[in-house]
C-alpha positions in Angstrom: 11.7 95.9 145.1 10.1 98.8 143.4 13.5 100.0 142.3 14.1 96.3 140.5 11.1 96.3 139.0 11.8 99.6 137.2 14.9 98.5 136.1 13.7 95.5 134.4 10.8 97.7 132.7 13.4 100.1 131.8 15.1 97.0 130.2 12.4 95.8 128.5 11.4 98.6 127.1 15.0 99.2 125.5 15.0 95.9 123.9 11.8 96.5 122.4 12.6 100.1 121.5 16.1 98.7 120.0 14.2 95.5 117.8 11.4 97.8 116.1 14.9 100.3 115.1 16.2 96.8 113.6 13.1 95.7 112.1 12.1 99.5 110.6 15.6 99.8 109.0 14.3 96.3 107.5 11.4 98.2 106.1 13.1 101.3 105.0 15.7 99.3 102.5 13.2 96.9 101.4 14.4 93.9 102.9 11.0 93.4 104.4 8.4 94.4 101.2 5.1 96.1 101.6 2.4 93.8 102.4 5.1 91.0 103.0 4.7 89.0 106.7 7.0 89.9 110.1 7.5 86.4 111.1 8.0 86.7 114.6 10.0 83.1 115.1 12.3 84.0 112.4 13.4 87.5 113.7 13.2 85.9 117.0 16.2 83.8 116.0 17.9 86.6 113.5 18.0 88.4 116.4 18.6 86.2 119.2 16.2 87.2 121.2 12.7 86.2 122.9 9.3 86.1 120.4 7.7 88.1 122.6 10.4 90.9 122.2 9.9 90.6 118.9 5.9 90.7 119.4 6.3 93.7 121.2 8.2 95.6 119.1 6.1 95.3 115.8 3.4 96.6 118.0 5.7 99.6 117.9 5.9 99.7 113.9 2.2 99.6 113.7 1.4 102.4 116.1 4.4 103.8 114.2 2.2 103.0 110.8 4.8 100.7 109.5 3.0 97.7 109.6 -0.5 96.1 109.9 -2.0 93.5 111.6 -6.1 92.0 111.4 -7.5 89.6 114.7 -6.0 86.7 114.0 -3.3 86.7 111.8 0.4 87.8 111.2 1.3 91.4 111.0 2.2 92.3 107.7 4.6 95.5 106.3 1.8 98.7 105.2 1.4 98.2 101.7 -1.1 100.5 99.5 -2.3 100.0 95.9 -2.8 102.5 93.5 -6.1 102.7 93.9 -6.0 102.9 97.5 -3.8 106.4 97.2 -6.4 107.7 94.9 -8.7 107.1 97.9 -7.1 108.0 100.6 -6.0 111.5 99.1 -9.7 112.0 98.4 -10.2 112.0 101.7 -7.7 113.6 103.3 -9.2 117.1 100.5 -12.2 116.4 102.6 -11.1 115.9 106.1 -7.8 118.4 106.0 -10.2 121.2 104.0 -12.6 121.1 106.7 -10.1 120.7 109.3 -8.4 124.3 107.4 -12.3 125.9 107.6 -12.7 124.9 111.4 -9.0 126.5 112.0 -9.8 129.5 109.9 -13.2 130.2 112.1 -11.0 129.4 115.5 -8.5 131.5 114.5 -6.3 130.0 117.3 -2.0 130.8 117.6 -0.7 129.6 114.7 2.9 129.8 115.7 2.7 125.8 116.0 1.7 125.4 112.4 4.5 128.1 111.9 7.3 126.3 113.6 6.2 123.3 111.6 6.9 124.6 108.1 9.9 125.8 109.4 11.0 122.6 110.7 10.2 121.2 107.2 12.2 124.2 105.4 15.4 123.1 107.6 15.0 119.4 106.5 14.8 120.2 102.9 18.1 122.0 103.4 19.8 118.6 104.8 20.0 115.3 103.5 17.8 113.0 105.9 14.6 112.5 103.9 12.6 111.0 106.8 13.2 113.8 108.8 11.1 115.9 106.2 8.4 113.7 106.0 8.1 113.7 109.7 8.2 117.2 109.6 5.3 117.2 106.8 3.6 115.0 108.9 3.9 116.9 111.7 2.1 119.9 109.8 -0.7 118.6 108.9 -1.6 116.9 112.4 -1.0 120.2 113.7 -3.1 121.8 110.8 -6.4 119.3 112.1 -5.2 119.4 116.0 -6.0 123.5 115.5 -9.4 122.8 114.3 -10.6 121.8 117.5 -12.7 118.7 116.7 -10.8 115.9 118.3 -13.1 113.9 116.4 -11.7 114.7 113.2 -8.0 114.9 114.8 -8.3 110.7 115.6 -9.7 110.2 112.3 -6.8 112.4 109.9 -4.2 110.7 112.8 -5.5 107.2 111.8 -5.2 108.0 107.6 -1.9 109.8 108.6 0.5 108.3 110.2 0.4 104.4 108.2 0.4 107.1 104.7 3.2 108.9 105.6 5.4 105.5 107.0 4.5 104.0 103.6 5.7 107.3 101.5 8.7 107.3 103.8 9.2 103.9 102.6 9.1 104.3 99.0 11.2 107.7 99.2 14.2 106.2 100.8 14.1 103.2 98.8 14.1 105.4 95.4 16.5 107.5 97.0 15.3 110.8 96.7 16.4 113.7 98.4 14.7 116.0 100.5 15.7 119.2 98.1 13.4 117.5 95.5 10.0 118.2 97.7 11.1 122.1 98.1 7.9 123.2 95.7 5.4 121.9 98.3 6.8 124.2 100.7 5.2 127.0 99.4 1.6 125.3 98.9 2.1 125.0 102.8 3.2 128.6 103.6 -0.4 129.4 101.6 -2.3 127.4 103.6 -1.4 128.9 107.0 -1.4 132.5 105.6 -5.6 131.8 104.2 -6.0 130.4 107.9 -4.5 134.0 108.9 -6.8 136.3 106.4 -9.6 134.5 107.6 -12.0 133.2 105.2 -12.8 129.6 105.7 -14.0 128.5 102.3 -11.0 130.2 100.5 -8.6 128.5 103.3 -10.3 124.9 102.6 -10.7 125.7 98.7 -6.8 125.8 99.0 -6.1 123.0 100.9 -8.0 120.6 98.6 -6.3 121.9 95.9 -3.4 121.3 97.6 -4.5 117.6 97.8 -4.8 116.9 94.7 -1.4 118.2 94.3 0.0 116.1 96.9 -1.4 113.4 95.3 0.0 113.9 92.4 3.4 113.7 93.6 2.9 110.4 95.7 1.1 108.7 92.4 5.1 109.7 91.1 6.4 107.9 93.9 4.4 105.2 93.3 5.3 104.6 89.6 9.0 104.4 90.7 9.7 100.9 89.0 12.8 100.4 91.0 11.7 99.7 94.5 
């Protein structure tokens, strides 16, 4: 009975796995528009399956940070304004420069955060754009993991991972390539050698001057008229 049972999760959690894919890819080419609604009944029936399949996996795009949903109402696609980038890159100088002092005082391994710009030094050598921003994100959770405040690692996670879903969004749908972030790499490999010399002001001075950087860039994304 046991054995049935985990076949049926097994299953279920395919189908669920196999729908957010569906629905993500819907996302990623702009068939489904930031801020627009994921009907459930009409995906339901696009897809031929049940509404709770469907239910199920958007709750997988907005763990994912693809999508949104408030008590009560539809989910919706992630979908910032300008002014709302502005804001959230102010905080993430704040949050990801402290998170770079705490690290810096630690002094933990770094060989995570090393492995991490590597990973992102690959992907900018290939042509899959997402895989470098998952890379990029990947850094910078690892970055605020090292700090050691897990308080600070739920709130950067929680700015994180919707930000980097929406960038991936815009990116792919411009079309850029992964060859065309290759100057941030370096801004990166800076960051984790200040962690290494070990002053914490000069390693969070550099990270919020990274930020604004950064945000520089994604305000360039944003002004892409074509998507």
């Amino acid at each position: 009975m046991n054995g049935a049972n985990t076949v049926q999760d097994d299953s279920s959690l395919l189908i669920k796995q196999s729908l957010a894919a569906k629905l993500r890819e819907e996302i990623m080419r702009g068939h489904l528009a930031p801020g627009q609604r994921i009907i459930e009944g009409h995906w339901a029936r696009k897809f031929g399956v049940a509404q709770t399949s469907v239910r199920e996996a958007i709750n997988l795009l907005i763990s994912e940070g693809f999508a949104t949903k408030a008590s009560g109402r539809s989910a919706r696609v992630t979908s910032y304004s300008e002014a709302d980038i502005a804001q959230i890159y102010e905080l993430r100088g704040a949050l990801e420069g402290l998170a770079a002092n705490l690290t810096t005082q630690r002094q933990p391994d770094l060989e995570p955060l090393e492995t991490a710009l590597k990973e992102m030094r690959k992907a900018t050598k290939g042509t899959d754009i997402r895989h470098l921003i998952e890379a990029d994100l990947n850094f910078h959770l690892i970055m605020c993991e090292l700090c050691g405040n897990r308080f600070l690692y739920a709130q950067i996670r929680t700015l994180l991972v919707p930000l980097f879903a929406f960038v991936a969004m815009r990116v792919v749908q411009s079309h850029q390539t992964a060859q065309a972030w290759e100057s941030d790499l370096e801004r990166h490999k800076r960051m984790i050698d200040l962690i290494r010399e070990g002053d914490p002001l000069a390693a969070e001075f550099a990270v919020r001057g990274s930020m604004q950087q950064f945000a520089m860039r994604a305000y360039t994304i944003w002004q892409r008229k074509e998507i």
